[in-house]
TORFI-957939 format. One line per field, with one value per residue (C-alpha): x, y, z. Coordinates in steps of 0.001 Angstrom, whole numbers, plus 524288, in hexadecimal, padded with zeros to 5 digits. Example, Ala and Ser with C-alpha at 12.3 -4.5 7.8 and 13.67 -1.06 7.14 Angstrom:
<nodes>
x c(8300C 83566)
y c(7EE6C 7FBDC)
z c(81E78 81BE4)
</nodes>
This chain:
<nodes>
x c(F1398 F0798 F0DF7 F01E4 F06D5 F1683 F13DE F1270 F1F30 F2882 F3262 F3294 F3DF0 F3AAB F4007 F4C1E F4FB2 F4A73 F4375 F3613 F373F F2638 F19AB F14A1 F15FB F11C5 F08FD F0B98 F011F EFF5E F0299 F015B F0E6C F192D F1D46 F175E F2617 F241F F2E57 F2BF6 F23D7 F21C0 F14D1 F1997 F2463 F1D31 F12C1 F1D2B F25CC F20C4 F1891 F2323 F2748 F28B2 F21BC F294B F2808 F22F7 F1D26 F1D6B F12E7 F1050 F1C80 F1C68 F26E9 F237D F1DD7 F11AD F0BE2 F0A24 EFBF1 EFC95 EFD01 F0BF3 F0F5C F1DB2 F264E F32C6 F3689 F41D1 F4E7A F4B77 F4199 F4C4D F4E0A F3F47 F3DC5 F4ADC F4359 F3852 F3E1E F460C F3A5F F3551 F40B0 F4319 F37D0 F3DA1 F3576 F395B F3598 F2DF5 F2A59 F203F F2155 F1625 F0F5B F00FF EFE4D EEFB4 EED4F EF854 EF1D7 EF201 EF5A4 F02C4 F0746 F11FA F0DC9 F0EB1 F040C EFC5F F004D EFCDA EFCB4 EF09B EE95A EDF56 ED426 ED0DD EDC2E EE304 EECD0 EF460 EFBC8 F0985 F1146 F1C38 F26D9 F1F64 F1CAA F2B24 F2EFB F2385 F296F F3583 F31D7 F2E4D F3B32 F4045 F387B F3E3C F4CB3 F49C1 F43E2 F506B F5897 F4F40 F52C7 F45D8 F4466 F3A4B F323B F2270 F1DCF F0ED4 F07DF EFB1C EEF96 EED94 EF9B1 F00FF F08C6 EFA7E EF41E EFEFD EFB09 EEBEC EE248 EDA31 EE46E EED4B EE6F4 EF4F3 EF787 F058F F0FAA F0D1F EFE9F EF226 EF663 EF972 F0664 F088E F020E F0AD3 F16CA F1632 F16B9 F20FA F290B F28AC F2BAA F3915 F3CB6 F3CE9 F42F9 F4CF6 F4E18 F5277 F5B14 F630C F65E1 F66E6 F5E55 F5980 F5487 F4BBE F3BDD F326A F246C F1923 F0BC8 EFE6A EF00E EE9D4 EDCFF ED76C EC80D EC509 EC377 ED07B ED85D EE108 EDAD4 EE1C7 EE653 EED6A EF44E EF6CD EFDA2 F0502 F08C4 F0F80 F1779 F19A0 F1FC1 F282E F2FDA F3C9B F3019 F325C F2397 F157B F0C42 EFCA1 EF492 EE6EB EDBC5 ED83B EE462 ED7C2 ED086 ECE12 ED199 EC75F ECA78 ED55D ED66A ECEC7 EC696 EC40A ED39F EDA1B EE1DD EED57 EEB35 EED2A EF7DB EFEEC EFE0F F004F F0D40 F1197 F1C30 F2476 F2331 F1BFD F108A F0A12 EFC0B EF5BE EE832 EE109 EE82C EE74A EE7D1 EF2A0 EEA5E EE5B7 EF3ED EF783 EEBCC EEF3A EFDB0 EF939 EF09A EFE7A EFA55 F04FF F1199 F129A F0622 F05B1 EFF33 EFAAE EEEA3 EF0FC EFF7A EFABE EF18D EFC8A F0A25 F1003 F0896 F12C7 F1756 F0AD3 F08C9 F181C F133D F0861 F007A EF7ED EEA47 EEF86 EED97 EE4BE EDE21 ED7CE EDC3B ED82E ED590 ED877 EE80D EEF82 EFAF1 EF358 EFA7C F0526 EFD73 F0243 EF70A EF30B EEF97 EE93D EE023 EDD2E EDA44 ED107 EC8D4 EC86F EC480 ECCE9 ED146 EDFB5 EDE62 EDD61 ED0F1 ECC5C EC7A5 EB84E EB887 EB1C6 EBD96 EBEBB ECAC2 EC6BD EBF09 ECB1C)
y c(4EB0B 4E9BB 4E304 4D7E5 4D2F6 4D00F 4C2A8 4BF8F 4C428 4BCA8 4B401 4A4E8 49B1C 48FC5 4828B 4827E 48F22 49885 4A51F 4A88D 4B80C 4B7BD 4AF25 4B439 4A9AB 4ABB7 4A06B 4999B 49D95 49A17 4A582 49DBE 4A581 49DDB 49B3C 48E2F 4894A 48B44 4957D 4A392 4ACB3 4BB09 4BB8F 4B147 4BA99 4C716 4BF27 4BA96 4C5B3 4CE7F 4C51D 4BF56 4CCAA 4CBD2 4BF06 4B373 4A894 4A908 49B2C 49AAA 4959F 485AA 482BE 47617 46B9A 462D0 4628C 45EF6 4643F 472E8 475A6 48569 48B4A 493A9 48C6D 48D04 481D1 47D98 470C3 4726E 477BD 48219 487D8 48AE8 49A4E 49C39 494E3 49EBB 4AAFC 4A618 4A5CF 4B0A0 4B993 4B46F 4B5AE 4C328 4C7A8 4C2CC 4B6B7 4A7B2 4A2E5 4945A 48E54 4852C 478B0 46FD9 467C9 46786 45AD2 45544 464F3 4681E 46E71 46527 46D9C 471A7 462E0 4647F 456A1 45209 447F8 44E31 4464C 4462D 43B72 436AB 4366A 4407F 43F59 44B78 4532D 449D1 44471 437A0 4318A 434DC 42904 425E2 42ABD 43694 43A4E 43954 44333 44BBF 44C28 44EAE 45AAC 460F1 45ECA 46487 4700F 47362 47068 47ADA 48359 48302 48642 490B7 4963E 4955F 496ED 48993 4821C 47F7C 47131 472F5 4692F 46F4A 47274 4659C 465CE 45898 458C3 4591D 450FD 445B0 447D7 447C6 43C4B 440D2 442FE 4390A 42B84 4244F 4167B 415C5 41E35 428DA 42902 42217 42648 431FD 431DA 42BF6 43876 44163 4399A 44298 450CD 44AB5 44525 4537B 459FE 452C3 453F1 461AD 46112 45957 46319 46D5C 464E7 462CE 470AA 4711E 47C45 47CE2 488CC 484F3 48468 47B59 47B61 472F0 47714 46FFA 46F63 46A87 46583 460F6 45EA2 45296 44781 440E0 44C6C 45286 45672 45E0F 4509F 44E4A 45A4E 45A62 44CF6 45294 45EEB 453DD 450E9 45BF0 461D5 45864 45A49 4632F 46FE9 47D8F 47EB7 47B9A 482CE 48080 48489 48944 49230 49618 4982D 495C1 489E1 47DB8 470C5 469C5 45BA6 45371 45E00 4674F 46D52 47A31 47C0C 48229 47AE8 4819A 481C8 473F8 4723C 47C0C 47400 466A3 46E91 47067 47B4E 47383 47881 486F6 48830 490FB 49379 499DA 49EAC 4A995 4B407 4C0DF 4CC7A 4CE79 4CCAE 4BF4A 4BB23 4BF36 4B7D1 4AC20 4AD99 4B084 4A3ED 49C3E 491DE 494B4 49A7F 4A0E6 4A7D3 4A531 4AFAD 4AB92 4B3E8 4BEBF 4C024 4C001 4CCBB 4D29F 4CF7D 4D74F 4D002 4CFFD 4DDBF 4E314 4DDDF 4E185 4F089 4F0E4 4EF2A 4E470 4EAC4 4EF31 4DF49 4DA1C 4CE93 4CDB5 4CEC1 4DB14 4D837 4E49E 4E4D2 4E8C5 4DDBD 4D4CC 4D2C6 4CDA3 4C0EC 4B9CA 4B9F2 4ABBB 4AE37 4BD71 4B699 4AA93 4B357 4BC8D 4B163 4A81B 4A99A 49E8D 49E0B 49BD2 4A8E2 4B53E 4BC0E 4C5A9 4D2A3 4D326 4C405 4BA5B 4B09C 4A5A4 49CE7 48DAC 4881E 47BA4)
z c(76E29 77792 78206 7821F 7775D 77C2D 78091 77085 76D7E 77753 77270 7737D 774CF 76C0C 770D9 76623 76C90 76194 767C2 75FB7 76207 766E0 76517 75898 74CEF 73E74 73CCB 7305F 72636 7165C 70F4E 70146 6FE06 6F9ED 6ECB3 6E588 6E78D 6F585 6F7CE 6FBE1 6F52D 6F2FB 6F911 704EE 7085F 7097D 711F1 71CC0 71A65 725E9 72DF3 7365F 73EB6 74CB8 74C70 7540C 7488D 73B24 735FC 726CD 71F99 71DCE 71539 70CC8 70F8A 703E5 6F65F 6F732 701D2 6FF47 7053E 70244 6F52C 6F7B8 70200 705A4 7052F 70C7F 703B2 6FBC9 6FE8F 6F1C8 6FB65 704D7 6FFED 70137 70E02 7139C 70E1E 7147F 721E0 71F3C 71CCD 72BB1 73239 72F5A 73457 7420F 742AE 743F6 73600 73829 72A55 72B94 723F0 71EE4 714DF 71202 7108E 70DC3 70C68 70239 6F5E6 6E93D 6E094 6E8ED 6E821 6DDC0 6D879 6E6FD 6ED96 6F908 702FB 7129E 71E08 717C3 70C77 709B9 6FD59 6FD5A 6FCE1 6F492 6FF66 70178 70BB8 70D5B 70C99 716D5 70DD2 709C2 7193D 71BF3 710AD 7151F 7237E 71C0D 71510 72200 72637 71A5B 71AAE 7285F 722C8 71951 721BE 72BD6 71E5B 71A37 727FC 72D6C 73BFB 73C7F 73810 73B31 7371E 7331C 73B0D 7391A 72FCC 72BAF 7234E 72129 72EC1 7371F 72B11 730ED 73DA8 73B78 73DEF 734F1 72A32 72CC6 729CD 727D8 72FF0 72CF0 73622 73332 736E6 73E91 74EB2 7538F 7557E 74653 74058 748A2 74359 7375C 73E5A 747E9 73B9C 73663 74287 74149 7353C 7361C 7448E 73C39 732CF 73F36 74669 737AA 736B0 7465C 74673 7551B 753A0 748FB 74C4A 74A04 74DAE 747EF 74549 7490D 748FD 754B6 74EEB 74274 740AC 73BDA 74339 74359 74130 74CCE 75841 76506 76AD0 75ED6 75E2A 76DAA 76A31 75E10 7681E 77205 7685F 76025 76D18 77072 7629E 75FA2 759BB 75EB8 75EAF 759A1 75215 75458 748EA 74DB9 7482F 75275 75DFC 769E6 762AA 76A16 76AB1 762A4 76633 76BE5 7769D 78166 77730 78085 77FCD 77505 76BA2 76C8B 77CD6 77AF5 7726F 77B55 7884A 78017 77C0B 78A3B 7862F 77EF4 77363 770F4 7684C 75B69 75DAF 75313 74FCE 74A3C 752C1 74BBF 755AE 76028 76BCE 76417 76437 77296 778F5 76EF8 774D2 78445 7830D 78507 77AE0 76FF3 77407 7658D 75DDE 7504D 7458F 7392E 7337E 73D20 737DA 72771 72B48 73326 73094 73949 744C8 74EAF 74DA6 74DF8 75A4F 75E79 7598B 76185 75570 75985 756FE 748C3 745D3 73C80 73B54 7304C 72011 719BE 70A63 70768 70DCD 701B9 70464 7089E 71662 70BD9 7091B 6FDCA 6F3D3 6F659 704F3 702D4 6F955 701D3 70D66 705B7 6FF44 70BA9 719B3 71F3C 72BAD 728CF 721C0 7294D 72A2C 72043 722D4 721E0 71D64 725AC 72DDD 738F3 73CFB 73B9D 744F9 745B4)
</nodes>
């Protein structure tokens, strides 16, 4: 290994004790593999089969913790104890690669796709015309904040290493904590500190669901977006007030979702200091952080890492063009790195069919860029 690169592969202590090996994460990213019963497929297993080597923690993709919800076509799920074989082969697949497995559990929300709804209403913190949404009633929040804790149960008995709650992407956990998406006047809405009493009533139940099995050693991080754009959605000052609290509960770390890893505060905030510059200070060391963010070469990652924003990096498009990400750069392989998709790679970079399609028709940002196809990250 080029010895510029060493500080990326030293070891941290987590606060539970656990030791993540270096600073290299597999961000979580849709792979639209999974069965329709939510349980492993072919094409899921040959995707994560080889991405997770000499990589410090490998995030599965958003996993469903209640009918209803599922806002990816093969999306995995972690909701009945029938799923438990899946959800073990799942980790089991991760772990062997030498990596902590972290499945990350969610529900869509306002954003969950109709036609996924086995029969089920769409239901958020607030009623939405046009994508067909009501408001959650009280009971219905309380078995929703229930699920998540279920999911993690299931994911300490699948032998998981942890669980990540998705806070982020405007998916039903941030859609509780929104102004602009959360309308509600009752409890469980209206102030600040009422819309965080959803993420916070999550965060326990599945701290609940650790201290049961008196698993110590078992992680959990959650997963935000700093900003949203309209004009009561969240802005920095939200998030910085989420982040006070957030570090001040029994998490082993958090996870910022960003774009772009260097992209400004927009409001709420200095808006000549990063985002994640921010969020880092507001942290204070107490708990360490995920950046994230279009990061695709080695010398990307180390200057990412040196900036001393995020104590862990984590790879999501850079990792589906080259699996073997970490031991590239342990090989001294670095410049061999891609970053972009080749149409004409015979295996596709093992894509399940679903997410090979989607990347050739589409020049999304989520999706990696595409040789000789034009591509920008959102300007968010």
């Amino acid at each position: 290994m080029n010895p510029i690169f060493s500080p990326l592969f030293q070891p941290y202590t987590l606060n539970n004790g656990v030791e993540i090996k270096n600073r290299l994460v597999v961000a979580p990213m849709t792979h639209f593999g999974s069965n329709t019963d939510g349980t492993l497929g072919k094409q899921e297993h040959r995707f994560i089969s080889n991405r997770a080597g000499d990589m410090g923690m490998f995030i599965l993709a958003a996993t469903l913790v209640q009918d209803g919800g599922k806002a990816f076509h093969g999306q995995p799920e972690a909701i009945h104890t029938s799923q438990l074989p899946s959800l073990k082969a799942t980790a089991d697949i991760i772990k062997a690669q030498g990596a902590k497995a972290i499945l990350q559990i969610h529900h869509g929300g306002k954003q969950a796709i109709t036609e996924l709804l086995n029969g089920k209403d769409k239901i958020s913190a607030s009623a939405d015309e046009e994508s067909g949404t009501r408001a959650a009633t009280i009971e219905e929040i309380h078995t929703l904040i229930d699920a998540f804790g279920n999911a993690a149960d299931l994911a300490i008995q699948a032998g998981f290493d942890g669980v990540e709650i998705h806070g982020a992407n405007n998916y039903l956990i941030q859609q509780f904590y929104s102004g602009h998406s959360n309308r509600r006047t009752d409890e469980w809405g209206g102030s600040r500190e009422n819309r965080m009493r959803f993420p916070l009533a999550v965060i326990d139940a599945v701290v609940a669901a650790k201290i049961k099995h008196q698993r110590d050693d078992f992680i959990i991080g959650y997963r935000f977006s700093p900003e949203e754009p309209e004009e009561l959605g969240l802005t920095m000052e939200d998030t910085l007030a989420l982040v006070d609290v957030l570090k001040e509960k029994p998490l082993q770390y958090l996870h910022i979702s960003l774009w772009d890893f260097y992209k400004k505060a927009r409001r709420g905030a200095d808006s000549n200091t990063a985002r994640l510059q921010l969020v880092h200070e507001r942290i204070g060391g107490k708990l360490p952080l995920i950046g994230v963010g279009n990061l695709f070469t080695a010398q990307q990652i180390l200057e990412a890492y040196q900036t001393g924003w995020a104590e862990f990096i984590a790879l999501g498009k850079t990792v589906m063009v080259n699996p073997k990400i970490a031991t590239m750069i342990l090989n001294g392989q670095e410049n061999q790195l891609i970053t972009e998709v080749d149409e004409n790679q015979a295996d596709h970079y093992g894509f399940p069919d679903f997410l090979w399609n989607a990347t050739m028709s589409a020049t999304q940002a989520w999706l990696p860029p595409v040789k000789g196809k034009p591509w920008s990250p959102l300007d968010i």
